[in-house]
C-alpha positions, 0 to 999 in steps of 0.5 A, a space after each residue: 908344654 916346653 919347660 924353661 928354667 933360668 939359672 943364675 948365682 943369686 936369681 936377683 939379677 940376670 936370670 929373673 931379667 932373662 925370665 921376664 924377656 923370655 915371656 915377653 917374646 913367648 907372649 908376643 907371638 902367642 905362645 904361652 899354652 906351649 912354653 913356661 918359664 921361670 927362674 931360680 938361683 944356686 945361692 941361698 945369699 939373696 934367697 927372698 929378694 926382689 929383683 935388683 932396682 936396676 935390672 927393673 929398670 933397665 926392663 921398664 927402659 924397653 916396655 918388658 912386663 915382669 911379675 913380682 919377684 922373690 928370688 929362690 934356688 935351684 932344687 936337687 930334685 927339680 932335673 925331671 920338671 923342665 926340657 931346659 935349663 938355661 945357665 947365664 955363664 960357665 960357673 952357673 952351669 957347673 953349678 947346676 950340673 953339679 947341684 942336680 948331680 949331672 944331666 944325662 938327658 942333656 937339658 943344661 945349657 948356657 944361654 948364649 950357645 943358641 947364638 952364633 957367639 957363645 960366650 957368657 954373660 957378665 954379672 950385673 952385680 959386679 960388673 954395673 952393666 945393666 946393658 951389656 946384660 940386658 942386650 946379651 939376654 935378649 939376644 939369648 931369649 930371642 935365639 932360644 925361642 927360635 931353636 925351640 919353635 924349630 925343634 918342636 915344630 910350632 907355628 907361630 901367629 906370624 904365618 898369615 893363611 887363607 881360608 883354605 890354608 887353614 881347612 887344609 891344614 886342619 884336616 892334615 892335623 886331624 888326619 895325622 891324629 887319627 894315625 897315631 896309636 896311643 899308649 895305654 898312659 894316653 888312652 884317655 887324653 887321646 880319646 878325649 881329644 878325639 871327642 873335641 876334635 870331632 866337635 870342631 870338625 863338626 862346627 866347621 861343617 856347619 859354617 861352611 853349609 851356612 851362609 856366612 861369608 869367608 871373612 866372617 868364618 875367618 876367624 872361628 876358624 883361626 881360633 879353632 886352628 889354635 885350639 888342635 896345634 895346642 891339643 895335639 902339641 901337649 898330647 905329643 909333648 907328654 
């Protein structure tokens, strides 16, 4: 699982806005077994609050789901629980720096350095302009996902394959698994994985030796596709 965190100054306006865009696009493409996100602030001024009425609306304006909201602040501990942590302009990354007491393993980031113009993203809150801030998130969450999909490899629900496609690519993951040799933390998840693993293997040979026609195997076959990417994305991912 790929860990994103939001940070912002009071976790009202843009950080739970980016939180909901994010998920939003994470969902969209089917997604969420491989990335969770949330956010959090570095102020405990507005430690309990609801997102801002108008950071609400601007995200109803553009049909984007979000969930309840109780802004809450970035903890000291935290470093070690996420793979990004994600600042909306220079400030909030110094301060997150400086609240975690550094980032050696180089997680801190400001939201528009995915993009091709890394600049900060004003505060709502002072400036008024819901807008700018929505269509600067956006183009932030959209950039980052990308980065993410790409580093880690993840396919995504856009790539349409045939029957044979998939065979194929499922035997090459299942090839690929059977080659790794894992520590003695994941002997247990690997052998587990294995077991499943050859449950499907032996579920597919069934439909195959059956009489059903290819569409009608399509799509156990899609799903069982699904299920080996997500268990050997978290079996690599830990």
């Amino acid at each position: 699982m790929v860990r994103v965190l939001f940070v912002c100054l009071g976790n009202i306006c843009r950080s739970p806005m980016a939180e909901a865009i994010f998920r939003y696009l994470v969902d969209k493409q089917d997604l969420s077994s491989y990335i969770s996100v949330t956010s959090a602030g570095t102020t405990f001024e507005t430690f309990g609050q609801d997102m801002h009425i108008e950071a609400k609306e601007k995200l109803d304006e553009n049909n984007i789901p979000y969930k309840k909201h109780k802004a809450k602040r970035l903890l000291p501990g935290t470093y070690n629980n996420f793979d990004y942590i994600i600042g909306m302009d220079e400030s909030n990354v110094n301060n997150i720096i400086k609240m975690l007491k550094g980032d050696p393993d180089k997680k801190v980031y400001k939201l528009l350095d995915f993009t091709k113009t890394p600049r900060d993203i004003a505060d709502p809150w002072y400036t008024g302009n819901f807008t700018k801030a929505y269509d600067d998130i956006l183009q932030g969450c959209k950039a980052l996902l990308d980065s993410i999909i790409k580093k880690y490899k993840i396919e995504t629900n856009e790539e349409e394959l045939n029957k044979e496609e998939i065979l194929e690519k499922i035997d090459d993951n299942i090839y690929k698994f059977t080659q790794t040799s894992p520590n003695k933390e994941k002997i247990t998840e690997y052998l587990a994985i294995a077991g499943r693993l050859l449950e499907i293997k032996t579920s597919i040979s069934a439909f195959e030796n059956s009489e059903m026609t290819d569409e009608e195997i399509m799509p156990s076959l899609k799903k069982y596709k699904k299920q080996i990417d997500e268990f050997l994305f978290r079996f690599k991912s830990k």
